[in-house]
Residue, then its C-alpha position, 0 to 999 in steps of 0.5 A: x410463798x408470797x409475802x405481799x399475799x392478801x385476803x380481803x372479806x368485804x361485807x360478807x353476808x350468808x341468807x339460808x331459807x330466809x334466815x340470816x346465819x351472818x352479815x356485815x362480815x369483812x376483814x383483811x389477812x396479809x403478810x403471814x397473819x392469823x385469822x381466827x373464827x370462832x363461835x358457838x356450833x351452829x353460829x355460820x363458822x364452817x360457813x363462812x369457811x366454805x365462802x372463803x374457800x369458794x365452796x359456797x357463795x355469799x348471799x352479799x359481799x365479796x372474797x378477793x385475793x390479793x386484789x382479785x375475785x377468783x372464781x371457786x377453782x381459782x381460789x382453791x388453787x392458792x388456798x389448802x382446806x381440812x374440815x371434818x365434813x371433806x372426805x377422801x375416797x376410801x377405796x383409794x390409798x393415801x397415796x391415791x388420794x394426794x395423787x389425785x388432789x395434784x392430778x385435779x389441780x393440773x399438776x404433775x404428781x411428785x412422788x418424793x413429795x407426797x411421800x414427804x407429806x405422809x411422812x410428816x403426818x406419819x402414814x409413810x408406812x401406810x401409804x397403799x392401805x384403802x383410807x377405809x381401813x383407816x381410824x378416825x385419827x388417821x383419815x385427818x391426818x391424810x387431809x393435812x397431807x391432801x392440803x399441803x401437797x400443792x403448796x398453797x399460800x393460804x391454809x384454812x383448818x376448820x376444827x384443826x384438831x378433830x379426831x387426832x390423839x396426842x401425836x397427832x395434835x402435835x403434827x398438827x401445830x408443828x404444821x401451823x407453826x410452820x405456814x404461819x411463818x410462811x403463808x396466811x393461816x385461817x382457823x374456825x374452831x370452838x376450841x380457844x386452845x387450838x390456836x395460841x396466838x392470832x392476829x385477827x379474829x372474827x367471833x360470831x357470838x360477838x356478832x350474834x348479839x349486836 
């Protein structure tokens, strides 16, 4: 990954019927830094998550990558996403579903690698069962694998933690540890112990009140 990597948010604003959900929002990420979002439910935190993954446009403001505006696929290619409201094809297998994910991005499938990733997430021995007979649990630990199987340099975990049991938190920060000492880390959450430490943070409540 690349180490002079750099995400710039400049003067972000987000307007939905008229109503402002947030304004005035910039911030810069670089080297292998941590952002934090977080907020109250309902404060634009999954929001601005989106406009930064190219999901959603700002209403005002600009997302550059290390210099660039990259247009919504652009940006997707560098950047790796979970959030609870993605959702795999649950007639494919995990499998199917990471193949698919390089397939989309114009990369050859690999399957050692995919089956490394199920592996890391513990699905290996699941890998041809459709996702819909999957739990909860397991269904976010296939978009961990989903997110990662092209290596991006930036990785941007809304909710990291939603519907994992124990084993599956610890997955999970064993795979934050790892991209922050590699990447850009970004994490929307109400849950302060999702994250132990970060370099920046924007907290909407703060906003709200100014």
């Amino acid at each position: 990954m690349n180490g002079g990597l750099r995400l710039t948010a400049t003067g972000l604003k987000k307007v939905f019927n008229r109503r402002t959900i947030f304004q005035n929002v910039s911030f810069s990420l670089e080297g292998k830094q941590t952002l934090l979002v977080t907020g109250r439910n309902g404060s634009g935190k999954s929001t601005l998550v989106k406009i930064l993954c190219g999901l959603l446009s700002p209403t005002a403001g600009e997302v550059a990558i290390s210099g660039s505006s990259l247009d919504g696929a652009e940006r997707l290619a560098q950047i790796g996403m979970v959030a609870p409201y993605l959702q795999m094809y649950d007639e494919f297998s995990a499998e199917e579903n990471i193949r698919f994910g390089l397939t989309m991005r114009g990369l050859r499938p690999d399957e050692a690698a995919i089956e490394g990733l199920l592996a890391r997430v513990g699905l290996l021995s699941r890998k041809k069962d459709p996702v819909r007979a999957y739990s909860s649990g397991m269904k976010q630990r296939v978009k961990y694998a989903f997110a990662l199987i092209h290596r991006p340099p930036i990785l941007v975990l809304d909710e990291p933690m939603a519907n994992l049991d124990t084993e599956g938190m610890r997955t999970v920060r064993g795979i934050m540890e790892e991209h922050r000492s590699a990447g850009l880390l970004i994490v929307a959450t109400n849950d302060l112990t999702d994250v132990d430490r970060f370099d920046l943070q924007v907290n909407f409540d703060e906003l709200a009140g100014r």
